[in-house]
C-alpha positions as CSV (number, residue, x, y, z in Angstrom):
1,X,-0.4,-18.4,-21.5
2,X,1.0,-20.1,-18.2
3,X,-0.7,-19.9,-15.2
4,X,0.7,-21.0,-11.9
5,X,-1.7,-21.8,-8.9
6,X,-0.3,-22.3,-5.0
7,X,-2.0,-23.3,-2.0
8,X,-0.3,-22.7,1.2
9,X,-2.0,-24.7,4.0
10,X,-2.7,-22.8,6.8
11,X,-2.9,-26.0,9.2
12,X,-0.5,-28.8,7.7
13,X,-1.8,-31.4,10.2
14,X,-5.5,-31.3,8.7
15,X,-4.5,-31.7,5.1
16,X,-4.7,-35.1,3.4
17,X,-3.1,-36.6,0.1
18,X,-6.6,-37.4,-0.6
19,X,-7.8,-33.9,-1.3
20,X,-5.9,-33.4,-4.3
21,X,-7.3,-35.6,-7.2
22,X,-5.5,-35.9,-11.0
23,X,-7.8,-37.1,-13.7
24,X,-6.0,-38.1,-17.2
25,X,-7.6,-37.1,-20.7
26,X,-6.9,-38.5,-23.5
27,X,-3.0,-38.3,-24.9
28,X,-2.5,-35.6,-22.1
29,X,-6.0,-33.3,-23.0
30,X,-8.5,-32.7,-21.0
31,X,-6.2,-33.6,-17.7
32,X,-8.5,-32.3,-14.8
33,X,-6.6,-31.2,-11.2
34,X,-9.3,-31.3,-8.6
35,X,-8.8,-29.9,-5.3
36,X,-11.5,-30.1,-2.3
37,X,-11.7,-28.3,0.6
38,X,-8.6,-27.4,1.2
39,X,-7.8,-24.5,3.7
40,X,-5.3,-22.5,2.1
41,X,-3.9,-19.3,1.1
42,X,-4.0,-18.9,-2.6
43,X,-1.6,-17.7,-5.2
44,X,-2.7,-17.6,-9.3
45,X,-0.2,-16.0,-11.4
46,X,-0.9,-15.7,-15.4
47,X,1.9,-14.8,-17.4
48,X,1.3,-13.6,-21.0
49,X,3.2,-13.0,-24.0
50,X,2.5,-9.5,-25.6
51,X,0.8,-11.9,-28.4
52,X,-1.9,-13.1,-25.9
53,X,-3.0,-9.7,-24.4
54,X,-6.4,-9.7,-26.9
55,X,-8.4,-10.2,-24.1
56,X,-6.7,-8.3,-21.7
57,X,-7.5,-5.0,-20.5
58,X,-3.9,-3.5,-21.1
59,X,-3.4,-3.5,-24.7
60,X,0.2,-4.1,-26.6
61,X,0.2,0.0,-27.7
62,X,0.3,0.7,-23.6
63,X,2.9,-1.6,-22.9
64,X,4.8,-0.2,-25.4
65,X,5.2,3.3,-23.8
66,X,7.0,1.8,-21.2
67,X,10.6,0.3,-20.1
68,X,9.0,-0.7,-16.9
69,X,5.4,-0.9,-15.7
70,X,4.3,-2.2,-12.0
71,X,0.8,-2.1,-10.4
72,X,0.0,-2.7,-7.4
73,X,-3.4,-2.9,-5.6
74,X,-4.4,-3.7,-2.0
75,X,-8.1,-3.3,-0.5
76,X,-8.8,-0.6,2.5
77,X,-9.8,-3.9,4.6
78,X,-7.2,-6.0,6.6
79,X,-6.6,-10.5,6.1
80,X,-4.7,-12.7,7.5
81,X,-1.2,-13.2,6.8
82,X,0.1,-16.3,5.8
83,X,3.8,-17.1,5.0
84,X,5.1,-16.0,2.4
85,X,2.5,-14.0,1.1
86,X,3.2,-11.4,4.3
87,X,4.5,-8.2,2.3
88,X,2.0,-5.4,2.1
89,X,1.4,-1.6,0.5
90,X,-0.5,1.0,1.7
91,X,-4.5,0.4,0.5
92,X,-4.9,2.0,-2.8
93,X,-3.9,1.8,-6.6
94,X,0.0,1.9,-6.6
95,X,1.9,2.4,-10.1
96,X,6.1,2.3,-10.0
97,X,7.4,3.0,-13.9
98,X,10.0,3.8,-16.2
99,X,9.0,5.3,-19.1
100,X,10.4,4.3,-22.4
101,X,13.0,6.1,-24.3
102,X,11.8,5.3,-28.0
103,X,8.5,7.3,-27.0
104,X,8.3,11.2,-26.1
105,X,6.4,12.1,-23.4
106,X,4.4,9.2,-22.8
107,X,0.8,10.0,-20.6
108,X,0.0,7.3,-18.3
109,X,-3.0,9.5,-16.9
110,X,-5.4,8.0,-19.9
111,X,-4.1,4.6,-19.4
112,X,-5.4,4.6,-15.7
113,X,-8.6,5.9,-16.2
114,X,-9.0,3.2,-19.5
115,X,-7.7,0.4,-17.2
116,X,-9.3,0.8,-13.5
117,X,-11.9,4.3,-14.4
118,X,-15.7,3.5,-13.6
119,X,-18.3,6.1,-12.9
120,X,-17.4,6.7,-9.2
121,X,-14.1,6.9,-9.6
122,X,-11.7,9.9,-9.6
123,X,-8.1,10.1,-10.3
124,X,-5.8,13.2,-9.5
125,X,-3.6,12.9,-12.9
126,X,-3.9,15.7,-15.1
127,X,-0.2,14.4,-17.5
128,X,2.0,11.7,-15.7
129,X,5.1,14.6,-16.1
130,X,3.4,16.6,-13.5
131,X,1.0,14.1,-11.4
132,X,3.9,11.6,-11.1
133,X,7.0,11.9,-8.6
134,X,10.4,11.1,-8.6
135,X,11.5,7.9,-6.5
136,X,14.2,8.3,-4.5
137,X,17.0,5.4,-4.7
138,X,19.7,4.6,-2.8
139,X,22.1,3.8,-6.1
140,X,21.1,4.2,-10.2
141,X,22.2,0.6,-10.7
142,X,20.3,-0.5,-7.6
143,X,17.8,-2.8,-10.2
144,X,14.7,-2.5,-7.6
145,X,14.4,0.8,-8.5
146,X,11.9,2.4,-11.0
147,X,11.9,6.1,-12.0
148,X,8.7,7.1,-11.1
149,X,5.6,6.8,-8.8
150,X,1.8,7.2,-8.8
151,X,-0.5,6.5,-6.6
152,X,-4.8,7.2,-6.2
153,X,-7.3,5.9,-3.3
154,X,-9.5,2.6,-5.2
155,X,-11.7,1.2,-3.1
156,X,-12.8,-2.4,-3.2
157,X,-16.3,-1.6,-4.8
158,X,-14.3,1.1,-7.4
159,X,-11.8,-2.1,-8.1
160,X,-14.6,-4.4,-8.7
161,X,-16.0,-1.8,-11.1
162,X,-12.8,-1.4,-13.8
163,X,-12.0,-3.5,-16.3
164,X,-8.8,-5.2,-15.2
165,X,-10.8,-6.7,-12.2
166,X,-13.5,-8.3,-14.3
167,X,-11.1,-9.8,-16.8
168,X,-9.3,-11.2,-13.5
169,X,-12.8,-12.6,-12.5
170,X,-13.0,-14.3,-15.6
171,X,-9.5,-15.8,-15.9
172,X,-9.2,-16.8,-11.9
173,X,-12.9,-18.2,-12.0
174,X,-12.6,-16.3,-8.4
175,X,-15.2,-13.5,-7.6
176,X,-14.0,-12.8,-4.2
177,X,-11.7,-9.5,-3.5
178,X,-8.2,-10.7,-3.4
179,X,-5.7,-9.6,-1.0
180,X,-3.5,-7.6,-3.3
181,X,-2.7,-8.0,-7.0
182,X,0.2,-6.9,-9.0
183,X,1.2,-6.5,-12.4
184,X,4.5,-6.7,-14.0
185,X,5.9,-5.6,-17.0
186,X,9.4,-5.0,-18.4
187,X,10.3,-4.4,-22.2
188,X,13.1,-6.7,-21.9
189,X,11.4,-10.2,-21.0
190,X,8.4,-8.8,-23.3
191,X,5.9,-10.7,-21.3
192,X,2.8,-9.7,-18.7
193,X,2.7,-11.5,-15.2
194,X,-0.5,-10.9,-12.9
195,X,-0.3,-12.0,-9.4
196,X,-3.6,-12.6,-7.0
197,X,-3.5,-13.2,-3.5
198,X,-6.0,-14.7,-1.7
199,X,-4.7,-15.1,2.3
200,X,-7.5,-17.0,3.4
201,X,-10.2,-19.0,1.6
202,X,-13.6,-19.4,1.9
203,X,-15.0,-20.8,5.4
204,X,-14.8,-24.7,4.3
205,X,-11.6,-24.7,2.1
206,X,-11.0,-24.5,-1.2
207,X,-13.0,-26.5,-4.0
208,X,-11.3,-26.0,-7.3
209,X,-11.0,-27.6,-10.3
210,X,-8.6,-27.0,-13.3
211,X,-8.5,-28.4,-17.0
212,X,-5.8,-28.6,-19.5
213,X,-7.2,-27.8,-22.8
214,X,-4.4,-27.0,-25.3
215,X,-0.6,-27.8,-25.2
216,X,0.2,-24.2,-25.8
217,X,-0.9,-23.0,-22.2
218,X,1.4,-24.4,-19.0
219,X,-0.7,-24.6,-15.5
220,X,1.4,-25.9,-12.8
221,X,-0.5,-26.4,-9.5
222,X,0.8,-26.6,-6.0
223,X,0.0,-27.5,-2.3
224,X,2.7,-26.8,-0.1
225,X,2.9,-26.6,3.5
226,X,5.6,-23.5,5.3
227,X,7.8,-25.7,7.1
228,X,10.4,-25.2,10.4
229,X,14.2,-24.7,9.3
230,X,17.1,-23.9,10.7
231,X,18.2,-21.2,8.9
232,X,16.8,-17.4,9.8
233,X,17.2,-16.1,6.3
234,X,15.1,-19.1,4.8
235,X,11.7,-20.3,4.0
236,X,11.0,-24.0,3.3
237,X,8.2,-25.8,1.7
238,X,7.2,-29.1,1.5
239,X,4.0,-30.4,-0.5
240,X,3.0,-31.6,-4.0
241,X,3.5,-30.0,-7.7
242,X,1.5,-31.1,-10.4
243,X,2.0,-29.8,-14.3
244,X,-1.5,-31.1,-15.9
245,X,-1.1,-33.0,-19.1
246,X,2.7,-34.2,-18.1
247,X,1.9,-35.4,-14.4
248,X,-0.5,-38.4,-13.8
249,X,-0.3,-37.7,-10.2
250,X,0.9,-34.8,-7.4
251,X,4.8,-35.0,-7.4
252,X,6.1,-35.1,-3.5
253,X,8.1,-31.7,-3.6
254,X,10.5,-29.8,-0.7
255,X,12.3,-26.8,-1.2
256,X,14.5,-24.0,0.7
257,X,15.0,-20.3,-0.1
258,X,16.0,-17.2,1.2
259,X,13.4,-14.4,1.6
260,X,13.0,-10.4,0.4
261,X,10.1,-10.4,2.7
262,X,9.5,-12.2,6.1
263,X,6.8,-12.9,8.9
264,X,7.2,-11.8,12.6
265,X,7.4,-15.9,13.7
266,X,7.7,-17.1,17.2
267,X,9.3,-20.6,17.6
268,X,8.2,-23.0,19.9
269,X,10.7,-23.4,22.6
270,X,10.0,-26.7,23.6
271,X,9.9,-28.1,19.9
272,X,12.1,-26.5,17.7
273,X,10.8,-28.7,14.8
274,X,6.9,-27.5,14.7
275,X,6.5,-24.5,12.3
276,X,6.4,-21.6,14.1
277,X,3.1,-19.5,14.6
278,X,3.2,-16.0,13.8
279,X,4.3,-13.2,16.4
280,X,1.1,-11.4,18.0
281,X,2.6,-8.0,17.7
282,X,0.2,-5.5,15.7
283,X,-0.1,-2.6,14.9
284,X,-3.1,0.1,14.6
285,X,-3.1,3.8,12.9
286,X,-5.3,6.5,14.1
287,X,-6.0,10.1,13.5
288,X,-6.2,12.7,16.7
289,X,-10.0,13.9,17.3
290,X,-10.7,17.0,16.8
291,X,-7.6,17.2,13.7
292,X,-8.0,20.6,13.4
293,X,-5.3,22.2,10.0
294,X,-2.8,20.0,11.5
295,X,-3.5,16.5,12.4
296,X,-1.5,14.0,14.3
297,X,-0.8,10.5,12.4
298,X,-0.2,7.6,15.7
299,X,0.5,4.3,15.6
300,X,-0.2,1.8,18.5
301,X,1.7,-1.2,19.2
302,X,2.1,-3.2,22.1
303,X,5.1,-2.5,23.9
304,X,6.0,-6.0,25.5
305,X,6.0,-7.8,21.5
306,X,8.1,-4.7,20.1
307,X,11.6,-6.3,20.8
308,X,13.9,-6.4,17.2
309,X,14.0,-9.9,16.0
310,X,17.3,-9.5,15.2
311,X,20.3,-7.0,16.8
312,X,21.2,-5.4,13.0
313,X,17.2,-4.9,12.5
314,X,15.6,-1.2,12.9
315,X,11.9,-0.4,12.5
316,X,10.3,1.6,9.9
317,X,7.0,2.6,8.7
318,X,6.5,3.9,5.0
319,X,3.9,6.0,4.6
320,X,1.7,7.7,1.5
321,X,0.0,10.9,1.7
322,X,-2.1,12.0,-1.1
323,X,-1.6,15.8,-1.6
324,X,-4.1,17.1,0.4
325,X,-1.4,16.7,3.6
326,X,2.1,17.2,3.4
327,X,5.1,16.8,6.1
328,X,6.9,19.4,7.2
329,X,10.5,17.8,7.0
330,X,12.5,20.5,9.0
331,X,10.8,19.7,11.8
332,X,12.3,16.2,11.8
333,X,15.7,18.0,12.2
334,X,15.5,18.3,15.7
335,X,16.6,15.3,17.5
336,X,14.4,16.5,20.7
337,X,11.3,16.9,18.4
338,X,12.0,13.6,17.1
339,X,12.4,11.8,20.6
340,X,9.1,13.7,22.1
341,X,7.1,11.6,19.2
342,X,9.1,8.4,19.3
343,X,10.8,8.8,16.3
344,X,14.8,8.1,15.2
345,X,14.8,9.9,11.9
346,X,12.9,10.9,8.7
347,X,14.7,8.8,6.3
348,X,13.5,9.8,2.9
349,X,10.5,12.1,1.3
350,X,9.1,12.3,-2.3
351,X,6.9,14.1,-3.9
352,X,4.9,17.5,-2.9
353,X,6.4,19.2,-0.3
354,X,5.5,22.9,-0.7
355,X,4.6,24.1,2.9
356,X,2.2,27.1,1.6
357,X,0.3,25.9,-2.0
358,X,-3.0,24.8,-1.7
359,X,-4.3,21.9,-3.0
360,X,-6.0,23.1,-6.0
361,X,-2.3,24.1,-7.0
362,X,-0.7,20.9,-6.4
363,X,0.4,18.8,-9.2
364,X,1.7,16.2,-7.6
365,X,-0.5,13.1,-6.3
366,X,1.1,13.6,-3.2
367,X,4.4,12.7,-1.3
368,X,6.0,9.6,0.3
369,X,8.5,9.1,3.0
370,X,10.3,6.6,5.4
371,X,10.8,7.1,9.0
372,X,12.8,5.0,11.2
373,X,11.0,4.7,14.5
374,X,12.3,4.5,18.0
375,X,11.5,1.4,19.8
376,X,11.5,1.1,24.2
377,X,14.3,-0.9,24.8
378,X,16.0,2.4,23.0
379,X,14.8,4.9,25.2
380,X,15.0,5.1,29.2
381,X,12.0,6.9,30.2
382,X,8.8,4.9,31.3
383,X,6.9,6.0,28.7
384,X,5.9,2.7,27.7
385,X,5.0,0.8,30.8
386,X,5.0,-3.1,30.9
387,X,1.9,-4.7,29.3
388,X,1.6,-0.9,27.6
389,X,1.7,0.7,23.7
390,X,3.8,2.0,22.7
391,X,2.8,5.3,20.7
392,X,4.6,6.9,17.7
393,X,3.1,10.2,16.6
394,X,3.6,11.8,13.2
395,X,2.6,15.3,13.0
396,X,0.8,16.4,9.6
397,X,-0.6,18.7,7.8
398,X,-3.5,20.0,5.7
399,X,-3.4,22.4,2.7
400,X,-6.8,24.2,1.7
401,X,-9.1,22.9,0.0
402,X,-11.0,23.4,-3.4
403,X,-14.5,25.4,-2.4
404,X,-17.2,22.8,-2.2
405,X,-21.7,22.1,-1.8
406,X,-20.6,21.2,1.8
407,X,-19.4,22.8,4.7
408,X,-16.4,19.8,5.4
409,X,-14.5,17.7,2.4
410,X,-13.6,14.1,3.3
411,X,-9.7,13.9,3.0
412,X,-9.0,10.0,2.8
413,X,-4.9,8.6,4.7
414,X,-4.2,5.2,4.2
415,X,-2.7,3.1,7.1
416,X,1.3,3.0,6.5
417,X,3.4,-0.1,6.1
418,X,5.2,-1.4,9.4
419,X,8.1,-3.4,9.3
420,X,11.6,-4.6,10.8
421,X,14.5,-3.5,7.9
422,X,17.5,-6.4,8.5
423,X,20.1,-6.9,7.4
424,X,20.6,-10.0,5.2
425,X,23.8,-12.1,4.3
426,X,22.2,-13.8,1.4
427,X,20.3,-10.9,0.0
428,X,21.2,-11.2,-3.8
429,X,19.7,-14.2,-4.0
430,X,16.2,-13.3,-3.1
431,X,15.1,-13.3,-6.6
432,X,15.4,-16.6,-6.8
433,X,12.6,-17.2,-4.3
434,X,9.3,-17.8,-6.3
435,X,7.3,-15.9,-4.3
436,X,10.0,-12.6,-4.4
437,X,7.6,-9.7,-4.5
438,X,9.3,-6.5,-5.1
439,X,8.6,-2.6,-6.2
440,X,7.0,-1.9,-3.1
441,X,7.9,1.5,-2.9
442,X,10.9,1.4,0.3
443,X,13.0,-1.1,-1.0
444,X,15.0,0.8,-3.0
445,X,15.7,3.4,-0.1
446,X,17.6,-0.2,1.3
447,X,20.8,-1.7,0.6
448,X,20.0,-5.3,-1.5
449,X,21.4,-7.2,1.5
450,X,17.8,-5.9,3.3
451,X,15.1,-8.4,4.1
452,X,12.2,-7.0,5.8
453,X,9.9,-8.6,8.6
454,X,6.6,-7.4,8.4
455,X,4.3,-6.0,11.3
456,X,0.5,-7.1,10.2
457,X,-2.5,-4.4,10.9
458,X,-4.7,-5.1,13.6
459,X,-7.8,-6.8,12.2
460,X,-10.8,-6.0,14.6
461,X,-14.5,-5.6,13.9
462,X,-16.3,-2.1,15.0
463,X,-19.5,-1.7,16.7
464,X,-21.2,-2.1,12.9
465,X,-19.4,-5.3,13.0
466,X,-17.5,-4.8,9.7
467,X,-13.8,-5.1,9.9
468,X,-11.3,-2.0,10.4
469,X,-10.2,0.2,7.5
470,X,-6.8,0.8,6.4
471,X,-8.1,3.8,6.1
472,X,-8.4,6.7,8.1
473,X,-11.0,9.8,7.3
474,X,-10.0,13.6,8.2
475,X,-13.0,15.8,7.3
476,X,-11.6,19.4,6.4
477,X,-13.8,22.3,6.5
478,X,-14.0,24.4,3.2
479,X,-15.4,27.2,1.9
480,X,-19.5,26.3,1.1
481,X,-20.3,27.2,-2.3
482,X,-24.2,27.1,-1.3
483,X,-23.5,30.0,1.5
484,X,-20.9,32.0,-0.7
485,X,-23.6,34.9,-1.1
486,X,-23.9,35.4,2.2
487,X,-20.1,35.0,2.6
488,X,-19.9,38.1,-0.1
489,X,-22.5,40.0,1.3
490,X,-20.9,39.7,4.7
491,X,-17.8,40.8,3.3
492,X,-19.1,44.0,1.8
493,X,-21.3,44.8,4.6
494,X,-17.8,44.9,7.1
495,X,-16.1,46.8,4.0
496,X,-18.6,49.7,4.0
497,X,-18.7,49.8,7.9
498,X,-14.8,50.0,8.7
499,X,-15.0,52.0,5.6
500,X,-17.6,54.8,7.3
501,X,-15.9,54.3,10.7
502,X,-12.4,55.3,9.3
503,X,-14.3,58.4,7.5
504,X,-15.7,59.9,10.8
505,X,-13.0,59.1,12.9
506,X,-10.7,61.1,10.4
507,X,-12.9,63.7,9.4
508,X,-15.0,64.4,12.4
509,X,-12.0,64.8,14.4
510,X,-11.1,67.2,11.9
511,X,-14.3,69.2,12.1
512,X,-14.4,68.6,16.4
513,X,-10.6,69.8,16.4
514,X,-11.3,73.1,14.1
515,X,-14.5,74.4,16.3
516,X,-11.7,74.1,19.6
517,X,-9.4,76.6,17.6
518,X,-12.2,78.6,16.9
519,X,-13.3,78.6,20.5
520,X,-9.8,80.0,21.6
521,X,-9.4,82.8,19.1
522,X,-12.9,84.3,20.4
């Protein structure tokens, strides 16, 4: 097993050499790395051979069903970004895959529900052939591109819950709920990375403390710092690595690298060599009140921070439906429509679009698809006034629902991703970065010479003072099983009446019209 462990310090200028301490073993055992109270973000990645997946949730027989396997998991509650962990999903259990050849008609439905099932969770997958959509790619050799995609809702307490979480727990010594984690698997390199991201720490710092105990397992620790450069393509680090049972102390490290995925960062003009903080632009997703069968998807950002960092970058927002709301896509044909809701074009859609079937009929998980949004320097009305948001609507729509015990059925959208796409000179060597994160869904609908510069979501407490969901809640009515009597009886009763009504209007003006002809022949 190797495991690699990154701190990126959120404030350089309060970090000390002192905080990292190396203590030797004996012959290069028992080497101890002791970190204390360092504010940080947090990376551990664990990469395993398919020989050392015993005590892993995912067994070598699952893997094996495979050619490619991605997970990807973010809570419904916002954090901090901190360079370069500043890419982001939609909240919810995200799974990207390319089934293997060698195995016919492999089901990844029993996988999940093995992997992340627990008593209060439910998953719409019924086979992976029907649940599961198609991706869309821009080109078959394009490599960031996996066949198919599934996605459920997980909440944080439903993620806590499954195995995969627990055995994290145990390996990461870290019970807190991580930022996002993904898991990577690919039948050629034969090997199992797990990735989780902490963006902030607890309140004091970080206290860790790591042991080396055998010379079959690697751990390579690290304490960088995001530093100012001159190139706008690049990253650079500067801080200390340490590989316990090699090192006897932190080795003085500083690196540059181009980026997949970039921060919204605003220089300091007056002192081009301080790192640059990040931009305050935001952004905030919100559902019209009352939604009614065809609800309204906005998002809010502030008009004077919405100015492309760059002349060749557009903005897009991905979004993920589950399949109890579909979009309409030839509405988005009209370049008037588009420009009344502050939109450029719909890009790309996957998934369930049928614009009659109701859910219950639905296969599919749902649909995904990429809009390119309009910005205000593109348009000339006023619509976004100085110091104003700027508002981008999405129309939506609901199918019917499944008859319920209630009168209304909570129908769960995740916040969409918001980001600048760019274009990128150096773009085929992003995987050499090693903090490249990819198979996010919307890459692959982008040319390789794409970075992306992420918008974060507002992070703001409500009146319960918990902090905003990533996730907004539409509550449809349905048909109440508990009042379906009344419902029938109802029914029947308006039957029988319009039933009788039609009888005496047809045959009493019969009898009415036959005494008239009577009257006239006397």
């Amino acid at each position: 097993m190797k495991q690699r462990i990154t701190y990126v310090v959120t404030d350089p200028d309060s970090f000390k050499p002192e905080q990292i301490d190396v203590q030797k073993g004996i012959k290069g055992k028992g080497d101890t790395y002791v970190l204390t109270r360092v504010k940080a973000a947090k990376e551990h990645r664990i990469t395993l051979g398919l020989d050392e997946l015993v005590q892993a949730p995912i067994d070598i027989e699952v893997l094996k069903k495979w050619h490619e396997l991605h997970i990807r998991w973010a809570p419904e509650t916002p954090d901090s970004a901190t360079t370069p962990f500043t890419s982001r999903v939609s909240p919810g259990l995200h799974i990207f895959y390319t089934p293997s050849t060698e195995i016919k008609n492999p089901d990844l439905c029993q996988d999940v529900r093995s992997v992340f099932g627990s008593a209060g969770t439910h998953f719409k997958c019924t086979t992976s052939n029907e649940t599961a959509i198609n991706m869309p790619m821009l080109s078959e050799r394009f490599t960031m591109s996996t066949a198919l995609q599934y996605f459920s809702p997980l909440s944080e307490d439903n993620w806590h819950a499954s195995k995969l979480a627990t055995w994290l727990q145990e390996v990461t010594r870290e019970i807190s709920t991580p930022s996002y984690v993904d898991i990577d698997y690919d039948a050629i390199s034969q090997a199992v990375v797990c990735t989780a991201v902490w963006s902030s720490g607890p309140r004091v710092g970080w206290t860790d403390q790591f042991t080396a105990f055998d010379e079959e397992s690697t751990t390579e620790i690290g304490v960088l710092s995001h530093e100012p450069n001159t190139d706008a393509e690049d990253i650079q680090f500067g801080g200390f690595l340490t590989v316990l049972g090699r090192d006897d102390k932190p080795k003085p490290t500083r690196f540059q690298t181009p980026t997949r995925h970039y921060p919204l960062l605003n220089a300091d003009p007056f002192n081009p060599n301080k790192t640059p903080k990040l931009s305050p632009l935001s952004y905030k997703a919100s559902v019209n009140r009352p939604t009614g069968l065809h609800p309204t998807l906005t998002l809010t950002l502030p008009a004077e921070h919405l100015t492309a960092p760059d002349p060749s970058c557009k903005l897009h927002t991905h979004l993920t439906l589950p399949s109890a709301l579909f979009i309409d896509k030839y509405q988005f044909s009209d370049p008037l429509f588009l420009a009344s809701h502050h939109l450029t074009a719909l890009r790309s859609i996957a998934g369930a679009t049928d614009l009659e079937a109701p859910d219950w009929v639905v296969p599919e998980w749902g649909s995904a698809a990429l809009f390119e949004l309009a910005s205000p320097e593109e348009h000339s009305d006023t619509s976004a006034p100085a110091g104003g948001d700027w508002n981008v609507t999405i129309p939506l729509h609901l199918r019917y629902q499944p008859a319920t015990s209630a009168s209304h059925a909570p129908v769960q959208v995740p916040w969409p991703v918001v980001f600048w796409a760019c274009r990128a000179d150096e773009g085929e060597k992003h995987a050499l970065n090693p903090f490249d994160r990819r198979h996010l869904g919307y890459e692959a609908l982008f040319g390789p010479k794409t970075r992306f510069m992420h918008v974060q979501p507002v992070s703001e407490r409500g009146a319960d003072g918990g902090l905003t969901r990533l996730v907004e809640t539409i509550d449809v009515p349905v048909l109440d099983t508990r009042k379906v009597g009344w419902v029938e009886g109802g029914t029947v009763g308006v039957v029988v009446i319009a039933f009788l009504g039609l009888c005496w209007v047809l045959f009493g003006r019969t009898g009415q019209t036959k005494r008239e002809v009577e009257k006239k022949k006397q």
